[in-house]
Backbone as numpy.savetxt, mean C-alpha at the origin, in Angstrom:
# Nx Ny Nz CAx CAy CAz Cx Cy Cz
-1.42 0.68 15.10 -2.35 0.92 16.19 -2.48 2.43 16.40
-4.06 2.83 16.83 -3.73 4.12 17.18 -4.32 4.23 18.11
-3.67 5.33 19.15 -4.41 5.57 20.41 -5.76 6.52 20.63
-6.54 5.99 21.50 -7.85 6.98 21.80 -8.41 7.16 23.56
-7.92 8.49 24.10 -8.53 8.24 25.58 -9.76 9.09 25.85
-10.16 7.73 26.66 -11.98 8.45 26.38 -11.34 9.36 28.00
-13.18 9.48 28.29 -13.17 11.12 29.22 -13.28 10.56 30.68
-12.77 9.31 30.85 -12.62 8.75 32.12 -10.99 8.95 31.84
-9.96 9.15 31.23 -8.76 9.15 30.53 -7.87 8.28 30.78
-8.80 7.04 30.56 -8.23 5.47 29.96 -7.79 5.45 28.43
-6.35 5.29 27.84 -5.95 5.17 26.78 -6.37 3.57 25.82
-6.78 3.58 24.84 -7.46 2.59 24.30 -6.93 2.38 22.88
-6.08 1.54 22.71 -5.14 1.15 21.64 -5.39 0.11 20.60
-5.75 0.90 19.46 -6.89 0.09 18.70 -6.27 -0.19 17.64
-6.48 -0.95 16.78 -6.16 -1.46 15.10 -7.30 -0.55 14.11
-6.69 -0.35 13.07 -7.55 0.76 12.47 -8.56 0.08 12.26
-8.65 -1.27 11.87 -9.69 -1.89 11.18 -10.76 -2.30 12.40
-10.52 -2.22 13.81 -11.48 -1.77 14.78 -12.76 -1.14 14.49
-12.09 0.10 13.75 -13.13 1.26 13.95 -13.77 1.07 12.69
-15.29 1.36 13.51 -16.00 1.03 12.04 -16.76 2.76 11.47
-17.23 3.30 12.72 -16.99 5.00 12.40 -16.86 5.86 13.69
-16.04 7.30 13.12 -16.07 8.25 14.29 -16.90 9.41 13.94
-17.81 9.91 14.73 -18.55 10.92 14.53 -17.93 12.54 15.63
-18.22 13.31 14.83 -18.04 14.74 15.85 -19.29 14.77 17.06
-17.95 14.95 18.16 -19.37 15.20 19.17 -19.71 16.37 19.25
-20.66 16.89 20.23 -21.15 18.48 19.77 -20.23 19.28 20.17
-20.62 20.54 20.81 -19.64 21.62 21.35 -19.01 20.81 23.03
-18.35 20.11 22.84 -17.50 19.71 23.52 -17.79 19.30 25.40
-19.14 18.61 24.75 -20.00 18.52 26.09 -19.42 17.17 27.02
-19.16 17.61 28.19 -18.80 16.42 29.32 -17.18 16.13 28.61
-16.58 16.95 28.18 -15.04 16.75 27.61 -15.16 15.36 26.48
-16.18 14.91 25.83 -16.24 14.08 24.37 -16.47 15.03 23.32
-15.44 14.62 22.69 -15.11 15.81 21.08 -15.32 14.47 20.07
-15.37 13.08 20.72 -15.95 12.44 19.32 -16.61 10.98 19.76
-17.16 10.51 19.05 -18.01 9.21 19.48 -17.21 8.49 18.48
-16.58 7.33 19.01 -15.81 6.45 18.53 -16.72 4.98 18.14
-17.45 4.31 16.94 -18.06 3.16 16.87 -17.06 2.27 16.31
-17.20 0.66 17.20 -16.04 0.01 16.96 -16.74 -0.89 16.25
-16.09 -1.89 15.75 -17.30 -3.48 15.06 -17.53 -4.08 15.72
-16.88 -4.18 17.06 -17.47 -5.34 18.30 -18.80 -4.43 18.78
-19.31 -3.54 18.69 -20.58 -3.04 18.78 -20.55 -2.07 19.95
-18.83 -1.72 20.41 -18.68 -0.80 21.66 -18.81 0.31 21.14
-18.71 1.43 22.15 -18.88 2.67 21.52 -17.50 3.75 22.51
-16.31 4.25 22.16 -15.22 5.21 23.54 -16.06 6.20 22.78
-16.07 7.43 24.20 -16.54 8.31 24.24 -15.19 8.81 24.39
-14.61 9.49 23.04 -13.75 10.30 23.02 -12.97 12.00 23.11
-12.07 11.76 23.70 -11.55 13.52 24.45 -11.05 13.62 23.26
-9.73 12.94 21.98 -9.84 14.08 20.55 -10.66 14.05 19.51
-10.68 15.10 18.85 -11.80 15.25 17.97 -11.65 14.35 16.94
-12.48 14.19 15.86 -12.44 13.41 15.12 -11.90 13.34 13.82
-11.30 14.58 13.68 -10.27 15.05 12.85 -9.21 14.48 13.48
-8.80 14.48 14.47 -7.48 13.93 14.60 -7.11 12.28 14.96
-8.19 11.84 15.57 -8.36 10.52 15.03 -8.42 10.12 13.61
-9.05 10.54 12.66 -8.34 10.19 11.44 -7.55 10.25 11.12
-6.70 11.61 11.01 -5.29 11.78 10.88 -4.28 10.41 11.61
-4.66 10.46 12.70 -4.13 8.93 13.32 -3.86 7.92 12.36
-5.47 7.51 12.01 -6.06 6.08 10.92 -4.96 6.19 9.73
-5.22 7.71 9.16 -4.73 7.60 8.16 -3.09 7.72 8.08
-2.11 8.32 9.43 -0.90 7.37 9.70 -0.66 6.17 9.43
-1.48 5.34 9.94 -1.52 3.94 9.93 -1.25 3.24 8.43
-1.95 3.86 7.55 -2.35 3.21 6.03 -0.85 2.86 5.43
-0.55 1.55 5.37 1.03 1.33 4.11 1.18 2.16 3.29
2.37 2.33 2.78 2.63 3.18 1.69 2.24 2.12 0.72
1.51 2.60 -0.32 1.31 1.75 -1.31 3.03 1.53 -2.09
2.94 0.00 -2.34 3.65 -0.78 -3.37 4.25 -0.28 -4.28
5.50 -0.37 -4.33 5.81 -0.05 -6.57 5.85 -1.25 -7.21
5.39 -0.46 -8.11 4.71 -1.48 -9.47 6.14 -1.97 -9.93
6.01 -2.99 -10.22 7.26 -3.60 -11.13 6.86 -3.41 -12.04
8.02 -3.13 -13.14 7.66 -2.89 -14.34 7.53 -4.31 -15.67
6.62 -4.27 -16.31 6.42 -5.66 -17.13 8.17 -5.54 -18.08
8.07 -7.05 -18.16 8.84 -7.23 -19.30 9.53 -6.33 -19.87
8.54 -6.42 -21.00 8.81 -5.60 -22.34 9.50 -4.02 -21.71
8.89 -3.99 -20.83 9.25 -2.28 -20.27 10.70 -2.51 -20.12
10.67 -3.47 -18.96 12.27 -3.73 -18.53 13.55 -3.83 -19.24
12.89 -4.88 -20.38 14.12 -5.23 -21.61 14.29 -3.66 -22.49
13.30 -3.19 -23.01 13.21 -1.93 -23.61 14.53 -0.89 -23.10
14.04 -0.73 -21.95 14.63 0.16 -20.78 16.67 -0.25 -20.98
16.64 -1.82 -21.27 18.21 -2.04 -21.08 18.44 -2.49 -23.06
17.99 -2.09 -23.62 18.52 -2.71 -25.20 17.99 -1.29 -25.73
17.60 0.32 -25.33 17.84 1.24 -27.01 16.42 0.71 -27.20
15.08 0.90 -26.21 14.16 1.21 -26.79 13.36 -0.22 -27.63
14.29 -1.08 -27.82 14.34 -2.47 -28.30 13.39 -3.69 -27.41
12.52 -3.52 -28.18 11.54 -4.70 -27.80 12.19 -6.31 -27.84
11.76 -7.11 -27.27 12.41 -8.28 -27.06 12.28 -8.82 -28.81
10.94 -9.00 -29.28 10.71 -9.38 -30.97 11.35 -8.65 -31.35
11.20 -6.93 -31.37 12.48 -6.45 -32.28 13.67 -7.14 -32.49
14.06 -7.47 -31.00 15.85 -7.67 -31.00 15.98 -8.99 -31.47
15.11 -9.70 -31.76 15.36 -10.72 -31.65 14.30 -11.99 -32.44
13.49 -11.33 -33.63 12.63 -11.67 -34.58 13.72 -11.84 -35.83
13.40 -12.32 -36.83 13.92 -12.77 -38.12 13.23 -13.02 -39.24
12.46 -11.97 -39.94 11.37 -12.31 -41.36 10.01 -13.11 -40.27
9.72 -12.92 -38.95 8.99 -13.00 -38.16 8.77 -14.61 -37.71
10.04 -14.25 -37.28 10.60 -16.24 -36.96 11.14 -15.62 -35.41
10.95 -16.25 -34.41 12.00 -16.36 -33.48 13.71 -16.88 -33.91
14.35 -16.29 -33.97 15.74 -16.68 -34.29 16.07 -18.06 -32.86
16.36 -19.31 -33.49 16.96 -20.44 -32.42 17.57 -19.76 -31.37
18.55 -19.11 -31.52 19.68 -18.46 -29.96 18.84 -17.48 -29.27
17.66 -17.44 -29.72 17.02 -16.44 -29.31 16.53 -17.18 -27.85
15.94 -18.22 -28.21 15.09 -18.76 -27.40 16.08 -19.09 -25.96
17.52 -19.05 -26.02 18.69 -18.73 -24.80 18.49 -17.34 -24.43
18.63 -16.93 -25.52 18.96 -15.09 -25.05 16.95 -14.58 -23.88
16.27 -15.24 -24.02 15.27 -15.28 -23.12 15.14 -15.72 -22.34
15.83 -16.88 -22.49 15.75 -17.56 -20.61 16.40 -16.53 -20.40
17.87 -15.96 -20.64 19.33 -15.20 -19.78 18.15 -14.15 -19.61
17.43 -13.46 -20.24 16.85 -11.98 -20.06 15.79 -12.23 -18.69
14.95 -13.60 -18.61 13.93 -13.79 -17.95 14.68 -14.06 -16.28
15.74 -14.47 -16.40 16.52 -15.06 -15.12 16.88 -13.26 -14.56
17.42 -12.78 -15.23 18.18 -11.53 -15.27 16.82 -10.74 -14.46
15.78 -10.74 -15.19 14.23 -9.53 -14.69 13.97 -10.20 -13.57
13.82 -11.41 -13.32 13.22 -12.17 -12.40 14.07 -11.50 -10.91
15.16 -11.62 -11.13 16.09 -11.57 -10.03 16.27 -10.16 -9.80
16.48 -9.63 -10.58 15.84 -8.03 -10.08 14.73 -7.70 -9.65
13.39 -7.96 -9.71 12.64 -7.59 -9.38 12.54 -9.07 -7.71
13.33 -9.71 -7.44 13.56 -10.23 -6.12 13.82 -9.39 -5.65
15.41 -8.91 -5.91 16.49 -8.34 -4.91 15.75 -6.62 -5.11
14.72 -6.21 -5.56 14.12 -4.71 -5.71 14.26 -4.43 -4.10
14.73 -3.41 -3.66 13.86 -3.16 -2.26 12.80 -2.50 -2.32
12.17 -2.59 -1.43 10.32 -2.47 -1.47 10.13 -0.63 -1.37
C-alpha cells in the first residue's frame, strides 16, 4: 500500500494497482503537486509530487523470483561438469542402474529446489 494526502490533508491508502495514472500538477497551485487517476474513475488531488509517488509504487513492486536452475545445470554443477547422459550413457544406451541413479538424482533436485529459500 502506499500513502497519498490530498490538500484537504486526508491520508488515502491505496494498492498500487489502484492507480491507473499520476500526472504533475503545475507550479504548485492550491498546494496539488500531482493529480492522482484511480480505476474506480476518482481523481486525489495530491500535496506530493509525482515523482515521489512513484518512488512509493515502485517500493511496492516484489523482488523478482530466482530462477531455479534446470536439471542438467544442477546435476552438472554436482558431478565435474558431467551431464546426466554423459555420466550415465553406454555406446548410447541408458545403462539399467542408471534408470535408479535418476530417480535418486530427481528426488535429490526436487527437494532442493522445495527447501530453496525464496
Amino acid at each position: 500500500m502506499i500513502c497519498i494526502t490530498d490538500v484537504n490533508c486526508k491520508k488515502h491508502y491505496l494498492h498500487k494497482d489502484a492507480i491507473a495514472r499520476v500526472n504533475e500538477a503545475g507550479p504548485n497551485w492550491h498546494r496539488i503537486s500531482a493529480y492522482v487517476k484511480l480505476f474506480d474513475g476518482g481523481t486525489i488531488e495530491a500535496c506530493e509530487r509525482a515523482a515521489e509517488i512513484h518512488a512509493q509504487i515502485e517500493r511496492t513492486q516484489p523482488a523478482e523470483p530466482a530462477k531455479a536452475p534446470s536439471f542438467d545445470d544442477w546435476f552438472k554443477e554436482r558431478n565435474s561438469g558431467l551431464s546426466f547422459d554423459e555420466a550415465h550413457m553406454g555406446d548410447g544406451v541408458l545403462i539399467d542402474k542408471s534408470m535408479k541413479e535418476l530417480s535418486r538424482h530427481m528426488r535429490d533436485y526436487v527437494t532442493e529446489l522445495v527447501n530453496a529459500k525464496p
